[in-house]
C-alpha positions in Angstrom: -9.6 16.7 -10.1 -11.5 14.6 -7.6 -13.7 12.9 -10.3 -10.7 12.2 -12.6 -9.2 10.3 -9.8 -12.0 8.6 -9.3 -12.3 7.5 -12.6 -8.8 6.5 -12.5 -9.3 4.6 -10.0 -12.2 3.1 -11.8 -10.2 2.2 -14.5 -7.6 0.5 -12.9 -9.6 -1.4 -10.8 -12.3 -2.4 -14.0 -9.0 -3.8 -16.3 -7.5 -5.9 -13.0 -11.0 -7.1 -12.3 -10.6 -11.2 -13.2 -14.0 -11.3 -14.6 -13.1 -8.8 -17.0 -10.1 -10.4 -17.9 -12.1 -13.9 -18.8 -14.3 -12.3 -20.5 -12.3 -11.0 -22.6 -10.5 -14.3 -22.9 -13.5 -16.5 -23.3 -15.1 -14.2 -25.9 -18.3 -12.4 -23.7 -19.2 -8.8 -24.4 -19.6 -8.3 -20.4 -18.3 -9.8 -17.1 -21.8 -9.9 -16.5 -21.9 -13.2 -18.6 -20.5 -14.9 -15.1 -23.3 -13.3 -12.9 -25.8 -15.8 -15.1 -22.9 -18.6 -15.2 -22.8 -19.1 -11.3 -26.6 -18.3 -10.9 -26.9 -21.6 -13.6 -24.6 -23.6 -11.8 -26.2 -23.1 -8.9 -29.4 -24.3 -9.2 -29.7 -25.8 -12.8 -32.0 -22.9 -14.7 -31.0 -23.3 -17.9 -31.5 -27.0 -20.0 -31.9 -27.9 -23.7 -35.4 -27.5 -25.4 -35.9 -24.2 -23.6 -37.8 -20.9 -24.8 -35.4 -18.5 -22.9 -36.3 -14.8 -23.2 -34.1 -11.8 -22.3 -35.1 -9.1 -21.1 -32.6 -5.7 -21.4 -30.3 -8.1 -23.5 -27.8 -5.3 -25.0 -24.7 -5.8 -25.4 -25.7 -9.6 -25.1 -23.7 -11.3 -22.6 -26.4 -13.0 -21.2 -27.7 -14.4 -24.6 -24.0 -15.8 -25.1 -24.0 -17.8 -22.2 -27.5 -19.0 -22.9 -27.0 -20.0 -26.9 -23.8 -21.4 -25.2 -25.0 -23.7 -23.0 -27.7 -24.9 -24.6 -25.4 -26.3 -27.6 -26.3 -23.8 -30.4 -22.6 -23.2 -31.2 -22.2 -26.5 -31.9 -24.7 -26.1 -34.6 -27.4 -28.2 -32.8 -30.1 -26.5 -32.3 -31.5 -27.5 -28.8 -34.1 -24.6 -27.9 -34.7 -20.9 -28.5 -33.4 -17.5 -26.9 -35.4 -14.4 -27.6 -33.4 -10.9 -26.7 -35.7 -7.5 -26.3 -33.9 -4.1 -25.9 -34.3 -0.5 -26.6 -31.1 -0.4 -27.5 -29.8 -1.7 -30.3 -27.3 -4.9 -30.0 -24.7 -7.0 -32.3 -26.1 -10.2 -33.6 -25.5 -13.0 -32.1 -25.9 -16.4 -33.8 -28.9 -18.3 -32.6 -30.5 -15.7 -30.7 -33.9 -13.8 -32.1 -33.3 -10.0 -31.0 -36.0 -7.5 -31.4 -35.3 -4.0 -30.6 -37.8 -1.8 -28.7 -40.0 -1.1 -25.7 -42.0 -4.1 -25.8 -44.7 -2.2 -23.7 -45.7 -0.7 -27.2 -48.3 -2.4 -29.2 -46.1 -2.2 -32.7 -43.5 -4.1 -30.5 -45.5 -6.4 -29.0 -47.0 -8.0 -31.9 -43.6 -8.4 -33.3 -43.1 -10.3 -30.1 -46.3 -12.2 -30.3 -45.2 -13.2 -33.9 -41.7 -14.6 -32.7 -43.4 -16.9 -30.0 -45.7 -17.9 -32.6 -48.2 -18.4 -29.4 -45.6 -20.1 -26.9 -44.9 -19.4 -23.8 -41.2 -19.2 -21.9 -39.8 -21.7 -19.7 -37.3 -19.1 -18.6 -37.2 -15.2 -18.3 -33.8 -13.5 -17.4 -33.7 -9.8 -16.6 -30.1 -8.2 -15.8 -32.2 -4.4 -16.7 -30.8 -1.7 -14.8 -32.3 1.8 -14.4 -29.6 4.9 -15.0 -28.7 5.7 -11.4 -29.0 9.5 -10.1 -27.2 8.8 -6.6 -30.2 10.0 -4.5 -31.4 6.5 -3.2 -35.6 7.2 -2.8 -35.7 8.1 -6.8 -33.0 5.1 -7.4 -35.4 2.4 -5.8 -38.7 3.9 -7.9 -36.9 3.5 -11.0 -35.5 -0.1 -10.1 -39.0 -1.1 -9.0 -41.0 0.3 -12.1 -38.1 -2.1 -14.2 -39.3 -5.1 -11.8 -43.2 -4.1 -11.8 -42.1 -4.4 -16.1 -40.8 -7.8 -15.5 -43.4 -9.2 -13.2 -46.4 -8.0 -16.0 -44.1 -9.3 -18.5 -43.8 -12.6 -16.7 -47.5 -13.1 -16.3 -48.2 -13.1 -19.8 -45.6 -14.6 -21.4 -44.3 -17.4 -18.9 -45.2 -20.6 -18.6 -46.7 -21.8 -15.1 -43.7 -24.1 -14.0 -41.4 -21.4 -15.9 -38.7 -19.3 -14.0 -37.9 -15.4 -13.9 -34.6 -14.1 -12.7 -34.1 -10.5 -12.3 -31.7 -8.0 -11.0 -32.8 -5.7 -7.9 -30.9 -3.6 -5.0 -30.8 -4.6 -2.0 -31.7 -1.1 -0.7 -34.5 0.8 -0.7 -37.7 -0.6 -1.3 -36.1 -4.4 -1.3 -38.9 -5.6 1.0 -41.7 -4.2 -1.3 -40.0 -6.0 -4.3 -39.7 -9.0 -2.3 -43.7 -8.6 -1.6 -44.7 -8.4 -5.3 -42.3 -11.8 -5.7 -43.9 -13.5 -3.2 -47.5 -12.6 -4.6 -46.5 -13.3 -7.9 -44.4 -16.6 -7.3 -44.8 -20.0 -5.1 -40.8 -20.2 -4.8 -38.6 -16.9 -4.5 -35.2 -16.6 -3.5 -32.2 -14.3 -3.8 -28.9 -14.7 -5.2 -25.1 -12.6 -4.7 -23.0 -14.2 -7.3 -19.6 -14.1 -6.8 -18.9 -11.9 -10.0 -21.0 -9.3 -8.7 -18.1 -6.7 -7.2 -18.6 -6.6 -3.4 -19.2 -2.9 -3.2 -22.5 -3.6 -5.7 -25.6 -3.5 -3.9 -27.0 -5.4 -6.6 -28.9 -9.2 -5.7 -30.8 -11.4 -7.9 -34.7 -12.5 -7.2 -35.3 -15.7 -8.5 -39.1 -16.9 -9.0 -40.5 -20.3 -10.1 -44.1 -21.6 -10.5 -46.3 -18.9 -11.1 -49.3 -18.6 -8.5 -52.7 -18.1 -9.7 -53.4 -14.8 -9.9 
């Protein structure tokens, strides 16, 4: 009884949620779509001409805003967005998706093909792990997705390029903050507005990738 309330409760507070509602109205597949909108605003990440890649695209919120801003549904086409996910996703126009783990060779040269030996001025990562409740095993997960982003960052973005991904700001924060800072010359972190106030989610933005 307990849980259905809860998921009542859920419910009713997921369909009054305003970001839901414009999303709906303004066409995203997610409210997540306003998590990246704010970041963007913010502190100018996305421009025309980029190679944007994302990371964990499904259901493609993210790739809507980017194809979005960067004029592609005016038919102009001003850059190019790459999506990567296990899972399987709706095409979107103007966005390249490839489906599978990316760590796996077969995958990877089907990446390597795409780029066509270019590298990305921008890497977005809104990847989540499947959360058990128990917070020590919740934080390994979260920080093997960002150890997947970081290794995918060094080989795939450009030097001045930029990686945004989501974290918690829980357990093992500091040591994800650490591999940032060793990774990144600039890092800092992000609570957008659309992310609900009882989230403990944050997003870790790096630019200019250090020599490593």
């Amino acid at each position: 009884m307990a849980k259905n309330k809860f998921n009542k409760s859920w419910m009713n507070s997921h369909l009054n949620d305003p970001y839901v509602k414009l999303a709906q109205k303004e066409d995203y597949r997610s409210r997540a779509a306003y998590k990246l909108k704010e970041i963007d605003e913010e502190v100018k990440l996305l421009k025309s001409g980029q190679l944007v890649m994302d990371l964990g695209a499904s259901p493609g919120s993210w790739s809507q805003y980017v194809v979005r801003k960067m004029g592609r549904n005016s038919g102009d086409i001003r850059g190019d967005v790459i999506g990567i996910d296990m899972l399987p996703m709706e095409a979107i126009q103007g966005v390249k998706f490839l489906q599978g783990d990316f760590r796996e060779e077969a995958v990877l040269e089907k990446l390597e093909a795409m780029l066509e030996g270019r590298k990305a001025d921008v890497i977005l990562s809104d990847m989540a792990p499947n959360l058990s409740g128990i917070a020590s095993a919740d934080a390994a997960r979260m920080e093997d997705l960002l150890d997947i982003a970081l290794d995918f960052a060094q080989a795939h973005l450009k030097p001045d390029g930029v990686l945004l991904v989501k974290c918690f700001n829980g357990a093992g924060y500091n040591e994800i903050l650490a591999k940032f800072r060793a990774q990144f010359q600039s890092v800092v972190s992000k609570k957008p507005k659309a992310s609900r106030n009882q989230s403990s989610e944050i997003y870790l933005l790096g630019r200019n990738l250090k020599d490593c």
